[in-house]
N, C-alpha and C positions, 0 to 999 in steps of 0.2 A: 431602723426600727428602735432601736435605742433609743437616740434622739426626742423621738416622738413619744415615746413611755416616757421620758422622763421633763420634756418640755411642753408635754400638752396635758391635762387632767384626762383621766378617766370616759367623762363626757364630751369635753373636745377628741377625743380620739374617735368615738364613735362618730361624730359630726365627719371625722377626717374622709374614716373610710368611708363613710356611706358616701359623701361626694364622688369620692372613685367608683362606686359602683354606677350611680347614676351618669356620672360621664362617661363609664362606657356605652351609654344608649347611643354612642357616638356611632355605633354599629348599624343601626339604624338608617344612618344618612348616607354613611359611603358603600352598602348593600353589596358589603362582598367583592368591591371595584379593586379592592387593592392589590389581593390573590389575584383576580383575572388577568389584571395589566402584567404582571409577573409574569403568567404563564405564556402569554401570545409576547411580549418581548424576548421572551427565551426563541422562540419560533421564528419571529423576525429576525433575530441577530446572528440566524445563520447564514444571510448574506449579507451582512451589515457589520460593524466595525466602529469604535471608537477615534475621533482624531483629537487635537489641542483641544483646551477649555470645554469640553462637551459638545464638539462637532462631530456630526455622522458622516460614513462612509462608506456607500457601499451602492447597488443596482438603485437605478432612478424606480425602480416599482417599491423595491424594500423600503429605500428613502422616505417617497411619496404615505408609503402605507403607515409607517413610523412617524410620517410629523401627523399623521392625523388620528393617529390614538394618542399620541403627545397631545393634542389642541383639543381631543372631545372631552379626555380623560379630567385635563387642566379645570374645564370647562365645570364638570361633573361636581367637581369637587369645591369650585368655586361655591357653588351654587348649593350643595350640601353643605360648609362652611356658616353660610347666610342663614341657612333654614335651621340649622344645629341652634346656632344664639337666641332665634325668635321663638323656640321651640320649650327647649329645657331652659332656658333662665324662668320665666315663670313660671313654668309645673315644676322646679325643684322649689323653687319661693314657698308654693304651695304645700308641698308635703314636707317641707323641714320647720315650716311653719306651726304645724302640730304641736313640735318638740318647743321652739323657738324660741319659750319665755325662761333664756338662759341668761348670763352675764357675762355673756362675751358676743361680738360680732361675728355672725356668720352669713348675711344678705349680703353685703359688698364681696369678700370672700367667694361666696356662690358664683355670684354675676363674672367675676375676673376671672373664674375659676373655666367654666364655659369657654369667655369667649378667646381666651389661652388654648381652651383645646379645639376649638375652630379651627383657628389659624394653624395651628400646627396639622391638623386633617386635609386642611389648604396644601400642605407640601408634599406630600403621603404622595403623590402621582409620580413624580421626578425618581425618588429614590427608590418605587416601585420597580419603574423599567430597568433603572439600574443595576437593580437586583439582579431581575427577570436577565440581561445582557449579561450575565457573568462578573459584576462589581460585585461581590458580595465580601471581601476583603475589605472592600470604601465602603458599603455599607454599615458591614457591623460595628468597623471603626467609627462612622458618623455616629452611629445608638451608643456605643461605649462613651465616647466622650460627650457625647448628648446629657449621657445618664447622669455622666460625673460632676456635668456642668449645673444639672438639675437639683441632685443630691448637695453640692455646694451653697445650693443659694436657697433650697430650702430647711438646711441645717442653720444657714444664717439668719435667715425669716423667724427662727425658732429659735434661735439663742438671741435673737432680739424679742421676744416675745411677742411676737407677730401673729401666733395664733393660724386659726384657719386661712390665711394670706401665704401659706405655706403650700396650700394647694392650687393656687395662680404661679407661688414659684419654681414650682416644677415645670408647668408649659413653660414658662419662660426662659430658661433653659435649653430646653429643646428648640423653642424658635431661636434663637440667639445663633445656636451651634448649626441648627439646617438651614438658614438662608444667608450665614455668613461661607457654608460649605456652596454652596449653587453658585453664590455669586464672584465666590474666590477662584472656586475650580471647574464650574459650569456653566456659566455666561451664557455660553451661544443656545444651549440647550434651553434657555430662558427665552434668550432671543427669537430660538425659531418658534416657540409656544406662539411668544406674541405675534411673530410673519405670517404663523401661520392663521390666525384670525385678523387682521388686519395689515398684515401686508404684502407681498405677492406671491409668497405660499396659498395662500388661500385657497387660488384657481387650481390650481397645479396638484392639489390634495383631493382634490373635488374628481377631477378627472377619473376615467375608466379604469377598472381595475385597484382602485383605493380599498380603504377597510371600510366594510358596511360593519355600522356599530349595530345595527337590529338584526341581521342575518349572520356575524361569526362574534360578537360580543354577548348582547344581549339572550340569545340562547344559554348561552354557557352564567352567565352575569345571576338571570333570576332565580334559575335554583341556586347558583352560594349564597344568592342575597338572603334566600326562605333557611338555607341550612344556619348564614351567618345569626341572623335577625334571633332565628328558636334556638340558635345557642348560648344567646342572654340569657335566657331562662334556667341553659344549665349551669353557669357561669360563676354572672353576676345578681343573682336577685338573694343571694342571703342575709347580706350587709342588711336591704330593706325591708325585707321579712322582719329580721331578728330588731332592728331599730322601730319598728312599727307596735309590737306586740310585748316585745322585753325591755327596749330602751336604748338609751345610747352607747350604755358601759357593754352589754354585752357584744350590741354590733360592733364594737370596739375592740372587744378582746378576740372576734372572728374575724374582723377585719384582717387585725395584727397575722393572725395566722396566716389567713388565704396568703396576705402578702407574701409569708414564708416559703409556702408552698408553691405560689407563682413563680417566686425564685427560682426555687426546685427543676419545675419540670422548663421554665425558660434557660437555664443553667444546663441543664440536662440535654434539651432538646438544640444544643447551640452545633456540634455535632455532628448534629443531621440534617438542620436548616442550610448550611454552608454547600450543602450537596445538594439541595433541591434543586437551584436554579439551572443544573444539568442535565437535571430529569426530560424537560425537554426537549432539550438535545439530543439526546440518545433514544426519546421517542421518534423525533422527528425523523432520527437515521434507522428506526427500528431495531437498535441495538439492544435487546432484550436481557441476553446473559449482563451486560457491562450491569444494565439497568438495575439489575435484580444483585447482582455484588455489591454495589453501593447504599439500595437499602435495606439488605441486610446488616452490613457491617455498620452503619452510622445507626441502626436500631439498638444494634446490640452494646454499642459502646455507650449510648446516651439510656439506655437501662443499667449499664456498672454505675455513671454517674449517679442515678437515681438511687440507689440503691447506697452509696455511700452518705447521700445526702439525707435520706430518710433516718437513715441509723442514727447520724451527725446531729440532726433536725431533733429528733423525740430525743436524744439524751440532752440536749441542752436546756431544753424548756425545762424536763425536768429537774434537772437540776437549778437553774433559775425560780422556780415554782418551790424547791424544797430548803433553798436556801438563801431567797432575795424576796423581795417583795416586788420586782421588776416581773417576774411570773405570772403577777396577776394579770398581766396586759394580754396574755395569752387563755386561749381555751385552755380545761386539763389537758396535760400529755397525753394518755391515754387516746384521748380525741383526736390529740393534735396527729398524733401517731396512726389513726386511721384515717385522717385526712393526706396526710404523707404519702401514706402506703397508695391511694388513688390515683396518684401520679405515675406508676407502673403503668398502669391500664390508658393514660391519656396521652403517655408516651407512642405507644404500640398503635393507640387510634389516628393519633394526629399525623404517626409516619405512616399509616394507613394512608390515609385521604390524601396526603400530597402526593402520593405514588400514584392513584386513580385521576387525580386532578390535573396531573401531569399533561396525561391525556386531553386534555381539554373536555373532561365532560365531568360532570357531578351526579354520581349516581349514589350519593346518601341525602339527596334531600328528606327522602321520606323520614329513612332513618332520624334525622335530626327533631324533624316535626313532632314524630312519634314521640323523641327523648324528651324532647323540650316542654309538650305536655306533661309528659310524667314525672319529671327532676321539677317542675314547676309546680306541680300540686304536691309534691311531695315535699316540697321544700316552704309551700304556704303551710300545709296540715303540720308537720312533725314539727317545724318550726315556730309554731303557733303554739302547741301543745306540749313540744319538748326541747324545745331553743335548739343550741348550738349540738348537743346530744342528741336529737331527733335531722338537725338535717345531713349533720357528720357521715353518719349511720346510712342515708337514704342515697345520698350523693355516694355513699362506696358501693353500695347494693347496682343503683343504677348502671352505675358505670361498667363494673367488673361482672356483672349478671345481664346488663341488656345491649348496651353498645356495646362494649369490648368484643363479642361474639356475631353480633347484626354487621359488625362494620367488617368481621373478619371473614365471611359466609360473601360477603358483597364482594371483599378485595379478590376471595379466592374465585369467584365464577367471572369476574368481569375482568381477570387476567387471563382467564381460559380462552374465552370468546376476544380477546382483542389482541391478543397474542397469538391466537393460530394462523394457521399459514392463507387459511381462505380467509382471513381480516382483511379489510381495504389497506390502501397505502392511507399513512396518516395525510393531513391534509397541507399543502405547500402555500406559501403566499398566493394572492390572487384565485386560487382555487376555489370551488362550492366551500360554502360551513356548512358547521355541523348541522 
């Protein structure tokens, strides 16, 4: 953040962030695929096993059923990939265009910027499952050095004055680091993608007892994709808002923030993500006490982080704000300090919903829809009318007065009823879906 308060002006900063906003519309394309593949890999790799290079191992049904959410998933995302570039490179053209008549280049920048996050949406499948299988150790390490690889090359972008070209080299990074990891340490896992569409995997995937992707995916797939899609609205749409109506310096100095805050609760929430991909697991065994130990203890730990990071967070701004001029890049403290504080609440939600999702079912879509209209007009009107102080404001109210208590009222009835003794057994490979 540094970097970028002191190597980009005022109005390229606003340019910066609001490209991030808009490319997360990338949520749109992969609807929620990335969590599911998680969840049914966690479930598969109870009788399945990692061997060399990314080779599996384990019952020829588990096998079968694994190379063919490997090859739909691959497929998926191909094909979301494609539709991502054709999609948002013109409608960003378009509404950055508004702003446009600046003096510096940000069309080529846009267009790179895109199809950098394509490609990398391209790989999102692989180290999905990965996850989902218990790699979550080789994951995080993939995203740590991803990040570091990214942060390097766009601090270089910017101390060559490279400008908005800084926001191409972050994807660039990350692609460099995740298909130099597949292809260093995962090969085969590459290879059976392709056997499995083209060569004699195919048949063998096809066969009785495979994965229906409409009967045990797609169930589960469309409500995260409605919960993921309405939670753009709670998210990401301020940058746009506040660059539409106030300009670029302000979406800029909200950008700066969010970033802060994203930190925050991705920092926080590292914790308790590490243990998700177990959750599974210990559905699938019905091990309920274990289940309920773990997210307990990974909530509570990843609220002390928060909680030292909020404190951490609003004294520094304000002290950069009271005695640098680097503080302009930021909202007031004040602000910045109840956007902070929001991060409690989105902690508790988010270890919510992996704990229900666990399960293979989604039952906050509503919930989400509901939120997403209302963080969404709230976020057009107060932001319209009262910039970064009116959505600050609307985004803590929302959270901590409607989700935080909708999401909690859902967690505590739908652990009652799936948890009692007359619940069904969860569901095994091969078995009925949901």
């Amino acid at each position: 953040m540094v970097v970028i308060a002191t190597k980009l002006s005022p109005i390229q900063q606003g340019f910066y962030f609001t490209f991030s906003s808009l490319l997360a519309l990338q949520m749109f394309f992969d609807l929620g695929l990335m969590f599911v593949i998680a969840q049914f890999s966690s479930h598969e790799f109870v009788d399945l096993s990692w061997k060399k290079n990314g080779a599996i191992d384990g019952s020829p049904l588990a096998v079968r059923r694994f190379t063919d959410l490997l090859c739909k998933t691959t497929l998926w995302f191909g094909v979301a990939a494609l539709l991502m570039i054709i999609v948002l490179v013109p409608a960003g053209l378009i509404f950055f265009q508004q702003k446009g008549n600046v003096d510096f280049s940000w069309r080529i920048p846009w267009t790179l910027a895109v199809i950098g996050t394509a490609l990398n949406l391209f790989v999102c499948p692989f180290f999905s499952i990965m996850l989902g299988s218990g790699e979550v150790v080789t994951v995080n390490k993939r995203e740590l050095v991803s990040a570091l690889s990214s942060s390097i090359l766009c601090w270089s972008v910017l101390s060559l004055h490279g400008g908005l070209y800084a926001a191409f080299a972050v994807n660039l990074g990350g692609l460099f680091i995740s298909w130099g990891y597949l292809l260093s340490r995962r090969p085969e896992m590459i290879k059976l993608a392709w056997r499995g569409w083209f060569g004699e995997e195919r048949q063998q995937r096809k066969a009785s007892g495979g994965l229906s992707w409409w009967k045990e995916i797609w169930p589960m797939q469309w409500r995260l994709a409605i919960s993921v899609g309405s939670s753009y609205f709670i998210f990401q749409l301020f940058n746009p808002v506040l660059f539409q109506y106030h300009g670029s310096v302000i979406a800029g100095q909200m950008g700066m923030t969010l970033t802060a805050a994203n930190a925050l609760l991705a920092g926080s929430t590292t914790v308790f993500n590490v243990k998700v991909p177990e959750f599974g697991k210990l559905v699938a065994n019905r091990d309920w006490k274990r289940l309920d130990d773990i997210f307990m203890d990974g909530t509570r730990r990843a609220l002390l982080l928060a909680l030292f990071g909020t404190v951490a967070g609003t004294s520094a701004i304000w002290a950069l704000q009271s005695y640098t001029t680097l503080g302009k890049r930021f909202i007031p403290y004040a602000e910045a300090g109840l956007l902070f504080s929001t991060v409690f609440f989105q902690i508790v939600i988010a270890s919510l919903a992996a704990y229900l999702r666990s399960h293979k079912k989604e039952p906050l879509m509503k919930m989400t829809i509901l939120a997403s209209i209302l963080q969404g007009a709230a976020t057009w009107y107060f932001g319209k009318h009262y910039a970064a102080l009116g959505v600050t404001v609307a985004f803590f109210i929302i959270n901590s007065c409607f989700i935080f208590p909708y999401t909690f009222f859902v967690w505590r009835r739908c652990k009652r009823q799936w948890h009692s003794a007359e619940a069904p057994e969860p569901l095994q490979p091969g078995t009925e879906p949901l």
